[in-house]
N, C-alpha and C positions, 0 to 999 in steps of 0.2 A: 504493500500500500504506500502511494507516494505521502507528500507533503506540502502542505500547501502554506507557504509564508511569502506576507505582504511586506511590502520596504515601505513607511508610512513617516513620516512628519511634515506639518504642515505648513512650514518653512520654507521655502524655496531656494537654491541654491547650497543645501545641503550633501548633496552627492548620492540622492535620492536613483537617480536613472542609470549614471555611473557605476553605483553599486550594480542595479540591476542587471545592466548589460553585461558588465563583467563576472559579476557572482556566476551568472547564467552560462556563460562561454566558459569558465573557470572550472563550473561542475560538470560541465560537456567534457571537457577534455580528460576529467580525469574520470571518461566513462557511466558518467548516470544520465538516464535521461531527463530531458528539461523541456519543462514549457514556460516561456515570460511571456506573462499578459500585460499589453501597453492599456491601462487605465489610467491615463492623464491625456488631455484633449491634445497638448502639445505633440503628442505622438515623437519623442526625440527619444526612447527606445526601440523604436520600431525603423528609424531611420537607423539610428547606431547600431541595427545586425542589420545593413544592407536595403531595408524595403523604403521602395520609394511609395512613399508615404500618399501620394496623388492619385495613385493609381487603386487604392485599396477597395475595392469593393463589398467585403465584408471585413468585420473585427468586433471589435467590442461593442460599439454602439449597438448592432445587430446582436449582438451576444445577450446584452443587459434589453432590448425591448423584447427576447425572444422569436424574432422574425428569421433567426437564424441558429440554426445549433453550434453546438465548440466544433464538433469534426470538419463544420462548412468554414469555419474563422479562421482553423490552422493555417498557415505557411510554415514552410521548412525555413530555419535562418543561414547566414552563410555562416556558419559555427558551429561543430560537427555533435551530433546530437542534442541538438538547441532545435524546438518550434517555438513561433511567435503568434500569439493572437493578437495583430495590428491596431493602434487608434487612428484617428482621423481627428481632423478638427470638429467633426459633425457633434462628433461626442460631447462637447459642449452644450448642447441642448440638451443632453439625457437625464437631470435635473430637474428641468422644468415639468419633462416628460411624465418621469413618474412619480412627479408629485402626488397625486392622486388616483396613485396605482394601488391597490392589496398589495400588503408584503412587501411592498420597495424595496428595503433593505435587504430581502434573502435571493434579490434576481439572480445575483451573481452566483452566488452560494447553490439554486438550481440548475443552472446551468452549467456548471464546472464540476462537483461531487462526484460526479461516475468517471473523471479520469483520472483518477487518483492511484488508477490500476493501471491506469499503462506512461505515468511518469514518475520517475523518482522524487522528484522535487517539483512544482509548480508554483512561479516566483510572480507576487502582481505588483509593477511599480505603481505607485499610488498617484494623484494630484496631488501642487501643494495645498494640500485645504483640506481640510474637516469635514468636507461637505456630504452627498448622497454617494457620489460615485466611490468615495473612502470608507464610508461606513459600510458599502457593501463589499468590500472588499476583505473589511475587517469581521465579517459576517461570514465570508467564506472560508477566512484561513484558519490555517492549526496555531501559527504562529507569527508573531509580527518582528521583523528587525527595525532598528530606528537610528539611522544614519546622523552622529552629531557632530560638526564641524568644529574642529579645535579652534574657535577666535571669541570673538570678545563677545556676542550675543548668543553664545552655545546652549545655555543653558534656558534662555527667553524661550518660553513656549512651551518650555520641557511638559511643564505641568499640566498644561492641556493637554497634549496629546497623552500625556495618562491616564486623566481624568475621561477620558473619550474610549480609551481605552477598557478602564473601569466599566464605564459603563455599557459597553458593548458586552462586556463580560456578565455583565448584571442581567440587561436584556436580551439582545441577539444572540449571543457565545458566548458559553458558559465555562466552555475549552481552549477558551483563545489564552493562548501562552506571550507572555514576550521572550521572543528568542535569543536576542541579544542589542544590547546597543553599540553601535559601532563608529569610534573615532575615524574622521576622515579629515582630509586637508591639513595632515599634522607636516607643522615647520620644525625639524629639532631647532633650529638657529632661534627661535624666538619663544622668550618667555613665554610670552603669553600660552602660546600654543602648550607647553609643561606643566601650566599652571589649568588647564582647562581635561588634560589627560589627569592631572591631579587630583582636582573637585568630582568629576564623572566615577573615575575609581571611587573614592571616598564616596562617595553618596551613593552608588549604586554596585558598587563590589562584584557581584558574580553576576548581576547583568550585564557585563561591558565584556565583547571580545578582549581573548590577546591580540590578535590582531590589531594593527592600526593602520589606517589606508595614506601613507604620506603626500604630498604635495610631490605632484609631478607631469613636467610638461605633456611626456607621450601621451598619459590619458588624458589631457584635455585635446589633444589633439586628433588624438582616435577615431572622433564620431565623425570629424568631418568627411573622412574617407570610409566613413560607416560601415567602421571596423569595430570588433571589439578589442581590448587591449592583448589579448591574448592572442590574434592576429596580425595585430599593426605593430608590435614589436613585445617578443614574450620575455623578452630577456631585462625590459625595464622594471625599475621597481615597484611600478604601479602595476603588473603580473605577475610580479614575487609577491607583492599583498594580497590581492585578490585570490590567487593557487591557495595563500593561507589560510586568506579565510575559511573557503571551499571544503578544505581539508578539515577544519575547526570545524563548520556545520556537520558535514560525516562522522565526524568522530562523535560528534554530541549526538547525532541522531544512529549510533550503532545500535 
């Protein structure tokens, strides 16, 4: 039975897609299979393994109104045991949509549950925001990771997203775990950055990966050639972090 964990905070430019796209390429390579679901309207996961994102005639928005099942959503990524279920800009409207649907919050949740059995892991990069398309995603998973940027607002926000968390747990999912929280954007060269891996430890102890995702050029460079980092050059350090997390998640989930 796979696994199904969301990368969620509602933050932006936290390393939210980054994570994804890589965790995702990172557990392909070393053999499991992988589904990334792009849940963010921006769709810059679905661009960063390759899909050009215009062309996309089914993905998520079909997935969440049900006018389409997950087998019809799939594409193959260019990242070797990695599927994508694509977003679009459309998805933007899917909000408004089922505003005043039954069950909103469990679309997701039915229509992804029966593949649990034919992926190892099933990773959804979230929006940054709180909103319906988050909460069902947190409604679907087994587990959430929560990507926090080693700088001077790290910790802003933290609390809501747990508090959201909380209550998901309370109402929708009763099982939803936090998997781990995961430093990214770490400068050794700058306090700050030491002092922010310091407070997260300290506050949160065994929910913080060993893992830390450093500050590095290749992966911002990566998506433009909509690559994942573990294509575009594996030898850099931001694919020595990523393999480790990958490896961290497997081990946890032995």
């Amino acid at each position: 039975m796979g696994k199904i964990i969301a990368i969620a905070n509602q933050k932006g430019g936290v390393g939210k897609t980054t994570t994804s796209v890589n965790l995702a390429a990172s557990l392909g390579v070393l053999e499991k299979k992988v589904l990334l679901i792009d849940a963010d309207p921006q769709a810059n996961a679905s661009s960063g393994l390759g899909i050009n994102v215009e062309h996309v005639e089914v993905g998520t928005y079909q997935l969440l109104e049900h006018t389409a099942t997950a087998e019809q959503c799939i594409i193959a990524a260019n990242s070797p045991n990695v599927d994508i279920i694509p977003s679009h800009i459309d998805l933007v409207a899917i909000e408004i949509e089922l505003v005043d649907k039954e069950e909103r919050e469990y679309m997701l949740k039915k229509a992804i549950t029966h593949l649990k059995s034919s992926y190892d892991y099933i990773l959804i990069d979230c929006a940054p925001s709180l909103g319906l398309l988050t909460l069902n995603a947190l409604t679907a998973a087994d587990s959430v990771i929560i990507p926090i940027q080693c700088e001077y607002f790290a910790l802003e926000g933290l609390g809501k997203l747990l508090n959201t968390v909380k209550s998901v747990q309370k109402i929708h999912n009763k099982d939803l775990d936090i998997e781990g929280m995961l430093l990214t954007m770490f400068d050794q060269r700058l306090r700050l950055s030491n002092q922010v891996v310091e407070e997260v430890q300290k506050h949160f102890s065994d929910m913080v990966f060993d893992t830390i995702i450093q500050r590095n050029v290749r992966l911002g460079e990566a998506p433009s050639y909509g690559e994942s980092i573990i294509k575009y050059d594996v030898s850099s350090k931001g694919a020595t972090n990523y393999l480790s997390l990958a490896k961290e998640i497997i081990k946890k989930n032995a």
